[in-house]
PDBQT receptor file of N, H, CA, C and O in Angstrom, charges set to zero:
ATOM      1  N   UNK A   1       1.995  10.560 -25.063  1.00  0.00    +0.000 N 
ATOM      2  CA  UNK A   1       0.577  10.830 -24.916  1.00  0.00    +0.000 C 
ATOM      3  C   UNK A   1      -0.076   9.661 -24.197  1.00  0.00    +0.000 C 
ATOM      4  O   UNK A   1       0.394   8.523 -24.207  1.00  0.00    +0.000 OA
ATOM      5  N   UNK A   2      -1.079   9.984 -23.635  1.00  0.00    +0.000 N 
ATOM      6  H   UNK A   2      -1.461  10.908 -23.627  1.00  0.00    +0.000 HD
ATOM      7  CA  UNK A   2      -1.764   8.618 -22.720  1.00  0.00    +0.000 C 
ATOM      8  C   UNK A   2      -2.809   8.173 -23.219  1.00  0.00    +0.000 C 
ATOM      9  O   UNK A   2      -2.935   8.580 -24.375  1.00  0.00    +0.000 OA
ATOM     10  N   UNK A   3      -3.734   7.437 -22.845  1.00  0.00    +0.000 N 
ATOM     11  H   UNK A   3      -3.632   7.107 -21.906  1.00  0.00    +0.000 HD
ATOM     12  CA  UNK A   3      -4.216   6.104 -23.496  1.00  0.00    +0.000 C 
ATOM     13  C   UNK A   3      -5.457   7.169 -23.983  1.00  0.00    +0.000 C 
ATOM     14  O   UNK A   3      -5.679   8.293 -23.533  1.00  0.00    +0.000 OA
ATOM     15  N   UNK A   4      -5.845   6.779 -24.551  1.00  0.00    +0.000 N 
ATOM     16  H   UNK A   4      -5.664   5.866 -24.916  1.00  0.00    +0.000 HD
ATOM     17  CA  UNK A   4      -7.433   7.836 -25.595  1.00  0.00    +0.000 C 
ATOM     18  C   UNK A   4      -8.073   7.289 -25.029  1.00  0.00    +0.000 C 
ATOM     19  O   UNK A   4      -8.042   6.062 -25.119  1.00  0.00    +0.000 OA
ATOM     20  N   UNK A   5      -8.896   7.879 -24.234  1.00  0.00    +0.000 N 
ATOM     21  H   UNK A   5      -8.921   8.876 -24.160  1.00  0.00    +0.000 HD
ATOM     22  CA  UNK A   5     -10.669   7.869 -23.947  1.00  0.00    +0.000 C 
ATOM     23  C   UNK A   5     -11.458   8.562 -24.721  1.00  0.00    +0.000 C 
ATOM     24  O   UNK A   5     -11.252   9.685 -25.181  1.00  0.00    +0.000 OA
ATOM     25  N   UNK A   6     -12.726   7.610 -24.917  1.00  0.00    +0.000 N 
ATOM     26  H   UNK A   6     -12.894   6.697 -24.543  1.00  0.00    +0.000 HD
ATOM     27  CA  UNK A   6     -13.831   8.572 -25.679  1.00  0.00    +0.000 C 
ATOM     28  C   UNK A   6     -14.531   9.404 -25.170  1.00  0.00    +0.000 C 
ATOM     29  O   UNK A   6     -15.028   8.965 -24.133  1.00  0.00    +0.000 OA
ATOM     30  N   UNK A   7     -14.832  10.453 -25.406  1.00  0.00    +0.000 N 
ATOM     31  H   UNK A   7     -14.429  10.810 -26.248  1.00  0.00    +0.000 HD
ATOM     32  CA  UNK A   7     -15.723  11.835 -25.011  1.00  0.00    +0.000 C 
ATOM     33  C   UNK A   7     -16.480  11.303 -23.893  1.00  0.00    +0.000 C 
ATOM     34  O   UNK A   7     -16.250  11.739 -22.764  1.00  0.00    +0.000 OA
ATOM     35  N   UNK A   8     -17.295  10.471 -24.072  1.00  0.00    +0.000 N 
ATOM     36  H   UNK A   8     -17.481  10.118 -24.989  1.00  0.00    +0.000 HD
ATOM     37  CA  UNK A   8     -18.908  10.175 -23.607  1.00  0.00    +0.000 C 
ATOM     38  C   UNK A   8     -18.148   9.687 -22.474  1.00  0.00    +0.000 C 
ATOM     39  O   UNK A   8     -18.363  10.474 -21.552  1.00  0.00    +0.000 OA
ATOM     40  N   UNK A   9     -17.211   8.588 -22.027  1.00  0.00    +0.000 N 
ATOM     41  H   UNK A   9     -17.037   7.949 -22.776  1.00  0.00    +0.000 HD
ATOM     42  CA  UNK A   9     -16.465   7.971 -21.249  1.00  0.00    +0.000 C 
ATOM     43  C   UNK A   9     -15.756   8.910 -20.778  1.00  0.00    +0.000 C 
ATOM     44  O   UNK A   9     -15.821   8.893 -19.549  1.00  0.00    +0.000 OA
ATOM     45  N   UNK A  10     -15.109   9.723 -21.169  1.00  0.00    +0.000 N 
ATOM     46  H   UNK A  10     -15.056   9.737 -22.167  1.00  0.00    +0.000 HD
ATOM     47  CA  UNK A  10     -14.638  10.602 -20.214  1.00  0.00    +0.000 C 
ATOM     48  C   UNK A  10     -15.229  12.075 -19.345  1.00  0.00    +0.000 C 
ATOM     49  O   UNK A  10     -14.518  12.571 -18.471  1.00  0.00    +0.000 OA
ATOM     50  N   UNK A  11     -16.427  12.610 -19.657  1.00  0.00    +0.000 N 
ATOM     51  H   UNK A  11     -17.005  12.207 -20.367  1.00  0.00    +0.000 HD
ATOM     52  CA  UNK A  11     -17.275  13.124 -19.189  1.00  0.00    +0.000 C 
ATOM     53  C   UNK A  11     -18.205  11.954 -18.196  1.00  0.00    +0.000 C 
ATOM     54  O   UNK A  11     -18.483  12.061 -17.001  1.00  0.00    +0.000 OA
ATOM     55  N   UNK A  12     -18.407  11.315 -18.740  1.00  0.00    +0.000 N 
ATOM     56  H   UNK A  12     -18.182  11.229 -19.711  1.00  0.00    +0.000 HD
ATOM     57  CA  UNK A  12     -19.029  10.152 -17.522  1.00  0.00    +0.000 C 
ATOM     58  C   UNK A  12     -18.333   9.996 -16.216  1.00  0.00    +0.000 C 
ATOM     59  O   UNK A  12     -18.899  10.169 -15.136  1.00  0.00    +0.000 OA
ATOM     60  N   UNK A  13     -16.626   9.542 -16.408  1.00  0.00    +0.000 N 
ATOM     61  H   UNK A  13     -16.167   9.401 -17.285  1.00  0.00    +0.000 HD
ATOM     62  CA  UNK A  13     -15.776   9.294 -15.475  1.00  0.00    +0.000 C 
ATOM     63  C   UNK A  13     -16.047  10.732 -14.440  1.00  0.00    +0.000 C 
ATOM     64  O   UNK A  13     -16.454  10.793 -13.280  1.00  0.00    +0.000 OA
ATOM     65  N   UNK A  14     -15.644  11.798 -15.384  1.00  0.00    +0.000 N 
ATOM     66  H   UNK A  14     -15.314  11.749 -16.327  1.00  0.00    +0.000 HD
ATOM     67  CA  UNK A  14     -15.815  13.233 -14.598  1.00  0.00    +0.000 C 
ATOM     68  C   UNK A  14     -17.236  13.593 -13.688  1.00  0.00    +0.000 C 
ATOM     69  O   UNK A  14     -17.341  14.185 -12.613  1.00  0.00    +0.000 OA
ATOM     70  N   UNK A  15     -17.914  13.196 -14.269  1.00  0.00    +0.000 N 
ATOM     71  H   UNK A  15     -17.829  12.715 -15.141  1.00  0.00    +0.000 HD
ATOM     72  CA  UNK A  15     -19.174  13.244 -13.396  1.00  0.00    +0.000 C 
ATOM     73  C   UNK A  15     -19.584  12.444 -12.034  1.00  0.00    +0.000 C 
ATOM     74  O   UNK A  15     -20.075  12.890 -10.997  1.00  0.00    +0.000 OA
ATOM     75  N   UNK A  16     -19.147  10.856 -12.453  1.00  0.00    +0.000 N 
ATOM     76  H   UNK A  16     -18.748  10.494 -13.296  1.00  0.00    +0.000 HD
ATOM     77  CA  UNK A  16     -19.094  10.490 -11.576  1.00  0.00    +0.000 C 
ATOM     78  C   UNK A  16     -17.924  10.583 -10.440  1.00  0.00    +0.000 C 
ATOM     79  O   UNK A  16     -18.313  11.068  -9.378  1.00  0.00    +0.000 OA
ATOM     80  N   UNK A  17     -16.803  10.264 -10.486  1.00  0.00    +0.000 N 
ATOM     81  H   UNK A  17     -16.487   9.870 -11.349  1.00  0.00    +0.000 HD
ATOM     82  CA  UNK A  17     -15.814  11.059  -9.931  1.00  0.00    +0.000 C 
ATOM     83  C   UNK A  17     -15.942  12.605  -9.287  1.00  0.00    +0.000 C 
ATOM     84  O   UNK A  17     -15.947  12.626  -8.056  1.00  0.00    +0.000 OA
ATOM     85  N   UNK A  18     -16.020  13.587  -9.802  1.00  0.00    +0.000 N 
ATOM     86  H   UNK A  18     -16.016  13.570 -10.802  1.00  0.00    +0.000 HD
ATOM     87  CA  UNK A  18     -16.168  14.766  -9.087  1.00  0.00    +0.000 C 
ATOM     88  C   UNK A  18     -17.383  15.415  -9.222  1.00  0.00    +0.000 C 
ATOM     89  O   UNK A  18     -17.199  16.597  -8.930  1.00  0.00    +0.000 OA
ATOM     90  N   UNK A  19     -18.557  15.209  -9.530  1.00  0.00    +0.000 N 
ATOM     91  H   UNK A  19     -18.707  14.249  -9.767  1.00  0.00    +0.000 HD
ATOM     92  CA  UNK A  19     -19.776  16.498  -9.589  1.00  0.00    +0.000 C 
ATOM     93  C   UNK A  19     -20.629  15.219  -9.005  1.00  0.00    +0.000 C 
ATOM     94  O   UNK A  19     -21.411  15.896  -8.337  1.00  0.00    +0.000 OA
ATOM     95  N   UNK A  20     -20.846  14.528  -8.884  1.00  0.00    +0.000 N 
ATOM     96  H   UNK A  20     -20.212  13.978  -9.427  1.00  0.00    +0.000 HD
ATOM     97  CA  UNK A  20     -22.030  13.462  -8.292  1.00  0.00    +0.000 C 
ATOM     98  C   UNK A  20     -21.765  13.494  -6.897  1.00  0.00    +0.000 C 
ATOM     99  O   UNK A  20     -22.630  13.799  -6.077  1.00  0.00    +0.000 OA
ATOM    100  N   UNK A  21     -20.120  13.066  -6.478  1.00  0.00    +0.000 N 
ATOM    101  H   UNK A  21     -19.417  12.818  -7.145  1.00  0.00    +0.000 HD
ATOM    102  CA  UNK A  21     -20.223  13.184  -5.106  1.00  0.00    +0.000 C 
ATOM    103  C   UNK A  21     -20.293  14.639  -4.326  1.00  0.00    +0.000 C 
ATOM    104  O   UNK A  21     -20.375  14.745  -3.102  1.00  0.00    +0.000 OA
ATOM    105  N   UNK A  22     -20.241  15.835  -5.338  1.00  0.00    +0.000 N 
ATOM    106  H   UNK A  22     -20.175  15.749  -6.332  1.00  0.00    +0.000 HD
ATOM    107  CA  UNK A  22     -20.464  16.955  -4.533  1.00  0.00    +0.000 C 
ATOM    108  C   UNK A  22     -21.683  17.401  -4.320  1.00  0.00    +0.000 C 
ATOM    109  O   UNK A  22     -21.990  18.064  -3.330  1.00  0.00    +0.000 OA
ATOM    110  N   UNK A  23     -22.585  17.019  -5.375  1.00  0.00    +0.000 N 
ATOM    111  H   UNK A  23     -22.336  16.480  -6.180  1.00  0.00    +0.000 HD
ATOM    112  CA  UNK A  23     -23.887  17.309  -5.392  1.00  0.00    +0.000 C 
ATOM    113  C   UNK A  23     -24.691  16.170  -4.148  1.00  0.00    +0.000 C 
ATOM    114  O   UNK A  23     -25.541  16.402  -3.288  1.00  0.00    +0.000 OA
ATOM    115  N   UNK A  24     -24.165  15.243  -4.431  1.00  0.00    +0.000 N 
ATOM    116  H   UNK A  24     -23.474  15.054  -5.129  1.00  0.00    +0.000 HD
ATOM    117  CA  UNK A  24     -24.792  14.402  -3.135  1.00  0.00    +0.000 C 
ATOM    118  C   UNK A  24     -24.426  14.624  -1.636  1.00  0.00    +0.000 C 
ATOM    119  O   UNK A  24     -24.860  14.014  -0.659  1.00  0.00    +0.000 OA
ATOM    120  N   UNK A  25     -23.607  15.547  -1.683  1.00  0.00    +0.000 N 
ATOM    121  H   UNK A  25     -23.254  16.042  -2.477  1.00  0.00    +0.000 HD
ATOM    122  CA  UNK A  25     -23.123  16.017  -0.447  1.00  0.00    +0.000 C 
ATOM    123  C   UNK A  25     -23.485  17.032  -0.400  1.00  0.00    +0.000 C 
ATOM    124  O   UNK A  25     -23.892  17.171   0.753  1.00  0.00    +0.000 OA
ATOM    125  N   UNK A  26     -23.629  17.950  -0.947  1.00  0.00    +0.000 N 
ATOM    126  H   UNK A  26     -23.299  17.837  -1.884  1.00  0.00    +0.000 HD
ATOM    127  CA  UNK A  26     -24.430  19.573  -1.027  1.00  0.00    +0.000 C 
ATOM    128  C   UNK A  26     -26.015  19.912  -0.692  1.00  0.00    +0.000 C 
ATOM    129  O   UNK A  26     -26.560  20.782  -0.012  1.00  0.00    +0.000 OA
ATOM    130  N   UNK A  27     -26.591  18.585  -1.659  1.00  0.00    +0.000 N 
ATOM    131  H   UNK A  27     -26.149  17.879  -2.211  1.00  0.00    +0.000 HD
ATOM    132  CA  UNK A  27     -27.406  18.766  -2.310  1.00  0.00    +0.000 C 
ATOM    133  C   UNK A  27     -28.242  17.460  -2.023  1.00  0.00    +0.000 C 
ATOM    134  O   UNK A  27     -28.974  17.116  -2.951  1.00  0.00    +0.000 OA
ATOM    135  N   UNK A  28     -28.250  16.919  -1.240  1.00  0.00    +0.000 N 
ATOM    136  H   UNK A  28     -27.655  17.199  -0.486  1.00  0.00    +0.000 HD
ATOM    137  CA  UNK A  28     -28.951  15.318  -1.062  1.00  0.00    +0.000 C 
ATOM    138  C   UNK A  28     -30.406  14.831  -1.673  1.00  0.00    +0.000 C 
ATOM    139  O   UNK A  28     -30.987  13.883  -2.199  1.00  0.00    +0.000 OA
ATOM    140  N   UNK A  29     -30.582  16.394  -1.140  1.00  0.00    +0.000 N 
ATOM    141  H   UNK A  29     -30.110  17.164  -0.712  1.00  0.00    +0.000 HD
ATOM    142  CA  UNK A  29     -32.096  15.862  -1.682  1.00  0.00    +0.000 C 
ATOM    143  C   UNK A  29     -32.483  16.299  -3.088  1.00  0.00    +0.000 C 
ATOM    144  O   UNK A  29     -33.655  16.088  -3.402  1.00  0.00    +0.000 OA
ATOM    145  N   UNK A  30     -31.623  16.919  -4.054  1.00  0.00    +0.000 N 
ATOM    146  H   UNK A  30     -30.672  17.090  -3.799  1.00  0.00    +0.000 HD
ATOM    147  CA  UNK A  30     -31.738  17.793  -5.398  1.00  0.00    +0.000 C 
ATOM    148  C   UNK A  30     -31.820  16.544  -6.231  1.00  0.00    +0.000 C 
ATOM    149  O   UNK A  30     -31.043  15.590  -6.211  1.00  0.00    +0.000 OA
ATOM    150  N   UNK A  31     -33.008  16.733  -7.043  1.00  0.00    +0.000 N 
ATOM    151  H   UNK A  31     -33.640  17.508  -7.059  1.00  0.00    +0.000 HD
ATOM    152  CA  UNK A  31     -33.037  15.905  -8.053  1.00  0.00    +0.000 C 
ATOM    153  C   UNK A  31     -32.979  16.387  -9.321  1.00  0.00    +0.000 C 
ATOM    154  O   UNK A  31     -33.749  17.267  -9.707  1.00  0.00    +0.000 OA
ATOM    155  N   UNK A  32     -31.898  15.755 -10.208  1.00  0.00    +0.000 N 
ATOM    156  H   UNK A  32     -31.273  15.041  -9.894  1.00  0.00    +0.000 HD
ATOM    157  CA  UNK A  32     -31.403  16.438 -11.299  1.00  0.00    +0.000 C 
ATOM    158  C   UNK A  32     -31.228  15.476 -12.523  1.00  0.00    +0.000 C 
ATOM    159  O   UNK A  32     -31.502  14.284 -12.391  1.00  0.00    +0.000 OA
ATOM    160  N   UNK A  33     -30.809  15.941 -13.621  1.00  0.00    +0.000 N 
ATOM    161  H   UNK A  33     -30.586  16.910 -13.728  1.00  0.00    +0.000 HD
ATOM    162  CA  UNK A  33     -30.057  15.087 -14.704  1.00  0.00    +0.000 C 
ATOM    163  C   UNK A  33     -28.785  15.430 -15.344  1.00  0.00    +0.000 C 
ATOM    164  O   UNK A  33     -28.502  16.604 -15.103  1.00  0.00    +0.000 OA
ATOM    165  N   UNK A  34     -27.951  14.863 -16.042  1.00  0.00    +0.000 N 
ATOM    166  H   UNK A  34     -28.180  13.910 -16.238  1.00  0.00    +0.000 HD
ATOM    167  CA  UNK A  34     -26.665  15.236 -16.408  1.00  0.00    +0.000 C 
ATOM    168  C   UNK A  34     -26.573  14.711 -17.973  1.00  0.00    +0.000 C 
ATOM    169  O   UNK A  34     -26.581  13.497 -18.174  1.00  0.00    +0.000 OA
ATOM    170  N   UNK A  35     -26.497  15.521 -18.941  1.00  0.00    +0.000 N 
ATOM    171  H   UNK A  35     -26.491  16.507 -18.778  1.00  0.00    +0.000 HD
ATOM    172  CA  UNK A  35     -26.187  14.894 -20.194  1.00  0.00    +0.000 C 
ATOM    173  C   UNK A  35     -24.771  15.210 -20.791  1.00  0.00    +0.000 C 
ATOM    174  O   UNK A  35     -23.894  15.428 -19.954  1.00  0.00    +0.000 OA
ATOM    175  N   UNK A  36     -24.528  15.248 -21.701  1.00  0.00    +0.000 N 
ATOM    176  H   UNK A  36     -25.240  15.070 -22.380  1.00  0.00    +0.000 HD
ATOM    177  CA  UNK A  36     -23.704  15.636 -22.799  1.00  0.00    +0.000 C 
ATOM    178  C   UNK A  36     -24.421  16.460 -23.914  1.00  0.00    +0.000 C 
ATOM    179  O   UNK A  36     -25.319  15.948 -24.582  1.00  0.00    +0.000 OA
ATOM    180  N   UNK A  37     -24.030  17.669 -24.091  1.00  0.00    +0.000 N 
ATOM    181  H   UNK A  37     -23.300  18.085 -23.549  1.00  0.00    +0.000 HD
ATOM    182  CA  UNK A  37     -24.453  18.249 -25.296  1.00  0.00    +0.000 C 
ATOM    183  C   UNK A  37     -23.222  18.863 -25.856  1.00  0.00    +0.000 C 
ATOM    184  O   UNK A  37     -22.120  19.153 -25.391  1.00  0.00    +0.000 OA
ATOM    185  N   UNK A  38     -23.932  18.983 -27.295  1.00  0.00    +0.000 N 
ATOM    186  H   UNK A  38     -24.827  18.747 -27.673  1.00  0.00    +0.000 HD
ATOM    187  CA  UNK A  38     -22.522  19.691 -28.145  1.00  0.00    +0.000 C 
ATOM    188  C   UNK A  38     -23.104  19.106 -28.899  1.00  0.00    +0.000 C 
ATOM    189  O   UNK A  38     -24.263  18.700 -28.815  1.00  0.00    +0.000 OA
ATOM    190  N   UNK A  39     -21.880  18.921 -30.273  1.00  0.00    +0.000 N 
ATOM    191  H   UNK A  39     -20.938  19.250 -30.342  1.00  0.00    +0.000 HD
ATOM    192  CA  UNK A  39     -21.870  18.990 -31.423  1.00  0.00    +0.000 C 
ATOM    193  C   UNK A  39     -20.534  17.671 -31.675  1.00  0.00    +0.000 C 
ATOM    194  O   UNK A  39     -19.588  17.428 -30.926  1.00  0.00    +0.000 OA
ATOM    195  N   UNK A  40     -20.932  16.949 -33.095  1.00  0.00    +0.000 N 
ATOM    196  H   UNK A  40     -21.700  17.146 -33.703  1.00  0.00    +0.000 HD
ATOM    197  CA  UNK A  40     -19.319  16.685 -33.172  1.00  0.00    +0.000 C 
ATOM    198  C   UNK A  40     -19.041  14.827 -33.113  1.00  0.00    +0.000 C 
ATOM    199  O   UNK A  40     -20.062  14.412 -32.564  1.00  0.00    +0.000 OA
ATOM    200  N   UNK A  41     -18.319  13.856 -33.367  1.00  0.00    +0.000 N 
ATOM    201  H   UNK A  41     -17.490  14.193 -33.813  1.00  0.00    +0.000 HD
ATOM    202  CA  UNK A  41     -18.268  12.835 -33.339  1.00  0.00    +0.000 C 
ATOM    203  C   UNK A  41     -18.220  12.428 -31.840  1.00  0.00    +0.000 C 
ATOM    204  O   UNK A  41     -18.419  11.255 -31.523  1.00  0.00    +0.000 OA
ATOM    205  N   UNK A  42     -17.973  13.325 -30.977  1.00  0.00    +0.000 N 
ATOM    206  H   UNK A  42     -17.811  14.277 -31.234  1.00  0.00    +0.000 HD
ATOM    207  CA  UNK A  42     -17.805  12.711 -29.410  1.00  0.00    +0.000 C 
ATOM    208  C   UNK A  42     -19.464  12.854 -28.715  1.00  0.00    +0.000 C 
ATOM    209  O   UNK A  42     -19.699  12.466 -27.571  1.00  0.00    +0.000 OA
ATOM    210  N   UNK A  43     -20.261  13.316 -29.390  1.00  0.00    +0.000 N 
ATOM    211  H   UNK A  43     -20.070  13.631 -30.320  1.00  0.00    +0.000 HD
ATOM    212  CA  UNK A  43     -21.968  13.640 -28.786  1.00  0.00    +0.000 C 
ATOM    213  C   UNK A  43     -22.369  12.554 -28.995  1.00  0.00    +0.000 C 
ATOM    214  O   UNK A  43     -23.072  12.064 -28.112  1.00  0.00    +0.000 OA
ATOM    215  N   UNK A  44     -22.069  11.664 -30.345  1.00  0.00    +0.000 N 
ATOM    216  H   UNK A  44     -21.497  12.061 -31.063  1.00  0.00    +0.000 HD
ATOM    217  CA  UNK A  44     -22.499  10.594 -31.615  1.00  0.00    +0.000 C 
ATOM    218  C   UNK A  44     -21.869   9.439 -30.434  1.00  0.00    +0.000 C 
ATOM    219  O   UNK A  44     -22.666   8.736 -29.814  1.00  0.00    +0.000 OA
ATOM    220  N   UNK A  45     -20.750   9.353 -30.258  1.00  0.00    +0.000 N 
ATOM    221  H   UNK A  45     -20.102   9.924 -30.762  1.00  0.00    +0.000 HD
ATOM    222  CA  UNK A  45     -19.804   8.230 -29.574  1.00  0.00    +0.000 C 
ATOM    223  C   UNK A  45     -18.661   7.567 -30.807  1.00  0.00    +0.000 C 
ATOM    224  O   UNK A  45     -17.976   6.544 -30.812  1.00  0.00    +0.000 OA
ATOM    225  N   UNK A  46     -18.810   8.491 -31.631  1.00  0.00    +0.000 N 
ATOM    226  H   UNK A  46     -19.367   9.322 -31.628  1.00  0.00    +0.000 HD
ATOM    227  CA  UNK A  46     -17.971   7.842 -33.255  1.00  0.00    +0.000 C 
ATOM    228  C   UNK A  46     -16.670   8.799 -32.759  1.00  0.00    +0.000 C 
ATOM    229  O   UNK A  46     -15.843   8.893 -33.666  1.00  0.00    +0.000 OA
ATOM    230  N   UNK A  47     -16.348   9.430 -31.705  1.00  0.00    +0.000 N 
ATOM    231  H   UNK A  47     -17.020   9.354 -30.968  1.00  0.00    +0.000 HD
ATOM    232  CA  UNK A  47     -14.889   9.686 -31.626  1.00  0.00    +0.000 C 
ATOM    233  C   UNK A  47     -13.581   8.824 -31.971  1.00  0.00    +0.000 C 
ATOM    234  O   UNK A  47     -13.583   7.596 -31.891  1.00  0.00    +0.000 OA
ATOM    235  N   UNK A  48     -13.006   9.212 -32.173  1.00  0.00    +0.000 N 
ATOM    236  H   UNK A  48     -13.005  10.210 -32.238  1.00  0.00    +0.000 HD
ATOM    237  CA  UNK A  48     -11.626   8.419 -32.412  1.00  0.00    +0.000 C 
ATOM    238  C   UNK A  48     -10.190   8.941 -31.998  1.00  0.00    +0.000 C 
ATOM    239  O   UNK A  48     -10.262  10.067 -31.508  1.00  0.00    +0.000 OA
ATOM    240  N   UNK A  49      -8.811   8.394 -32.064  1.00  0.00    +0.000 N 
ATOM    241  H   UNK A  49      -8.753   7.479 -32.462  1.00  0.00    +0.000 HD
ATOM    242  CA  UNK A  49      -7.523   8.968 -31.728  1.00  0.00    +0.000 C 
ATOM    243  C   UNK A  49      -7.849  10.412 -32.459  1.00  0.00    +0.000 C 
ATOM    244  O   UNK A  49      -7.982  11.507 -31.913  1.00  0.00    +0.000 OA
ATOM    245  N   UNK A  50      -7.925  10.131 -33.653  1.00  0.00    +0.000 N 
ATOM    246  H   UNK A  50      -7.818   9.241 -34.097  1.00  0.00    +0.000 HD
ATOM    247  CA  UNK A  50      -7.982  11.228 -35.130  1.00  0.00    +0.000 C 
ATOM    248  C   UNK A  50      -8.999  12.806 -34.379  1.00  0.00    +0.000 C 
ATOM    249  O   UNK A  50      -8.537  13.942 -34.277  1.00  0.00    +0.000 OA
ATOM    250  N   UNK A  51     -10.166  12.437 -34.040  1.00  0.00    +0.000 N 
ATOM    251  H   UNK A  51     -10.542  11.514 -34.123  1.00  0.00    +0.000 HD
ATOM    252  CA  UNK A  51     -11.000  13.249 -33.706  1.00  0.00    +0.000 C 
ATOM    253  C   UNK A  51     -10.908  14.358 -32.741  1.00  0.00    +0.000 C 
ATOM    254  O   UNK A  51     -11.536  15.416 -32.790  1.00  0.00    +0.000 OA
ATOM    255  N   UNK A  52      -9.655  13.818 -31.454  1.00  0.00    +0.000 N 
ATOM    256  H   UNK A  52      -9.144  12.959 -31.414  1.00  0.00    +0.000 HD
ATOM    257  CA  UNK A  52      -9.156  14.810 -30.525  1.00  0.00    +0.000 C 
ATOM    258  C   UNK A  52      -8.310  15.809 -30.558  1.00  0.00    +0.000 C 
ATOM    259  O   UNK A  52      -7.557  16.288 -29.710  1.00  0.00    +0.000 OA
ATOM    260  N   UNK A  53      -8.650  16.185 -32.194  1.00  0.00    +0.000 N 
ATOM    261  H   UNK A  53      -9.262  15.796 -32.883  1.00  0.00    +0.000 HD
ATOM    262  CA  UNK A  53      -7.801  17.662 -32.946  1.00  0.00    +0.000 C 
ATOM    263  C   UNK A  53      -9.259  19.211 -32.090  1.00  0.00    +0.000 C 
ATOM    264  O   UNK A  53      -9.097  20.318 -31.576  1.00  0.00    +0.000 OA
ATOM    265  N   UNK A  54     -10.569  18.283 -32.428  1.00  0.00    +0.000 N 
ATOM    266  H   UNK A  54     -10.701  17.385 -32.846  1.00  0.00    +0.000 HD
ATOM    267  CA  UNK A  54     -11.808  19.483 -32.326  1.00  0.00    +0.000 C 
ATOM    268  C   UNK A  54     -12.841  18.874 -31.514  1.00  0.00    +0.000 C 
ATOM    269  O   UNK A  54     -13.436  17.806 -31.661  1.00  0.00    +0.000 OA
ATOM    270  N   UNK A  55     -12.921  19.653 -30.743  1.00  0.00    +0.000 N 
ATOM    271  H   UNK A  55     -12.438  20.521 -30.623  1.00  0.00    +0.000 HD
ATOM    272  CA  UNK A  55     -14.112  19.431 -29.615  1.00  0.00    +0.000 C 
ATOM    273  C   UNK A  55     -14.508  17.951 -29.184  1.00  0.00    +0.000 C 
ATOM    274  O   UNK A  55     -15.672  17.555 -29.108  1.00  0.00    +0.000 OA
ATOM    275  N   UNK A  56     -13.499  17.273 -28.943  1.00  0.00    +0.000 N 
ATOM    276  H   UNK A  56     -12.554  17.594 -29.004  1.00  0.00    +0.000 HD
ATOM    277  CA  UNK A  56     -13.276  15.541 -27.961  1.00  0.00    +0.000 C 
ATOM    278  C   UNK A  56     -12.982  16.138 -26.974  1.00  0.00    +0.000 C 
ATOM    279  O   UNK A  56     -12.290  17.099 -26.637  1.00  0.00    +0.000 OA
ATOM    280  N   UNK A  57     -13.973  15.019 -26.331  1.00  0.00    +0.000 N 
ATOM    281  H   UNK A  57     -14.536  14.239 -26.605  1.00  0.00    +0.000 HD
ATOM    282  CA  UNK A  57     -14.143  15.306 -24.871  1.00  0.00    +0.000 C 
ATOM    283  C   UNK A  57     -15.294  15.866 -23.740  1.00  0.00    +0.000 C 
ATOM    284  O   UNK A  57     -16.473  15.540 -23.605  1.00  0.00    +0.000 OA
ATOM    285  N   UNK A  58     -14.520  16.774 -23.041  1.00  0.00    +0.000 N 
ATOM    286  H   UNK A  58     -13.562  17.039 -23.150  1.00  0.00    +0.000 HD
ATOM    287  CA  UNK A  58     -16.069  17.332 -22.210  1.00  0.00    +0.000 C 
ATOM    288  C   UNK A  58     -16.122  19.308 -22.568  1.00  0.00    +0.000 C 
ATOM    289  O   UNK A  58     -16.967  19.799 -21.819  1.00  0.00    +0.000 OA
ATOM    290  N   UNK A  59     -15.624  20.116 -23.239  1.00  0.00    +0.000 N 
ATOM    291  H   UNK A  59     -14.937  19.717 -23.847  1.00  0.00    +0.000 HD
ATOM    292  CA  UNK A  59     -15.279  21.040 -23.832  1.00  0.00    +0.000 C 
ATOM    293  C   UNK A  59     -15.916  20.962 -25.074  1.00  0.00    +0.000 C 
ATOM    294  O   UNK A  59     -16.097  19.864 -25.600  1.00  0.00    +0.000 OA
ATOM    295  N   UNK A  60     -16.336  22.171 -25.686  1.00  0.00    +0.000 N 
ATOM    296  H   UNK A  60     -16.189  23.063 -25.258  1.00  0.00    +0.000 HD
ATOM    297  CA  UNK A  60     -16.751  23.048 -27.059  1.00  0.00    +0.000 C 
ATOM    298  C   UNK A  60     -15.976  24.170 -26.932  1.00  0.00    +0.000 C 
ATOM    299  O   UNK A  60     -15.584  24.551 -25.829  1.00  0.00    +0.000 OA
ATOM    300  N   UNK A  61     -15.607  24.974 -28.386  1.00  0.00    +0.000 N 
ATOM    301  H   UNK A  61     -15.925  24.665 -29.282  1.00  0.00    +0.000 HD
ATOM    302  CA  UNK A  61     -15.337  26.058 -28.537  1.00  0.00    +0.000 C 
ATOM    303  C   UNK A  61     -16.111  27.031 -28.659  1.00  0.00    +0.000 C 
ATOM    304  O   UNK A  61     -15.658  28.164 -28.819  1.00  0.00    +0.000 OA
TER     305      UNK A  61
């Protein structure tokens, strides 16, 4: 298994990495915001190894 990232950190990475540079290329002049919503210790930032059984990460059920 590979190294654990936390929710918030890994939706961040994803955003910036792939949806920021498409929107700034699409979309230059669109002014927007990007959060995290859900539910769950990964919304909080209290994720842990333990926690990536239920909804860690950038996913809900």
């Amino acid at each position: 298994m590979g190294k654990f990232i936390k929710g918030m950190e890994l939706c961040e990475q994803f955003f910036f990495d792939c949806a920021k540079p498409l929107l700034d290329q699409y979309f230059p002049d669109l002014t927007y915001s990007a959060g995290l919503v859900g539910y769950g210790s990964d919304i909080l930032g209290f994720d842990d190894e333990t926690s990536t059984d239920h909804t860690s990460g950038c996913h809900s059920k």
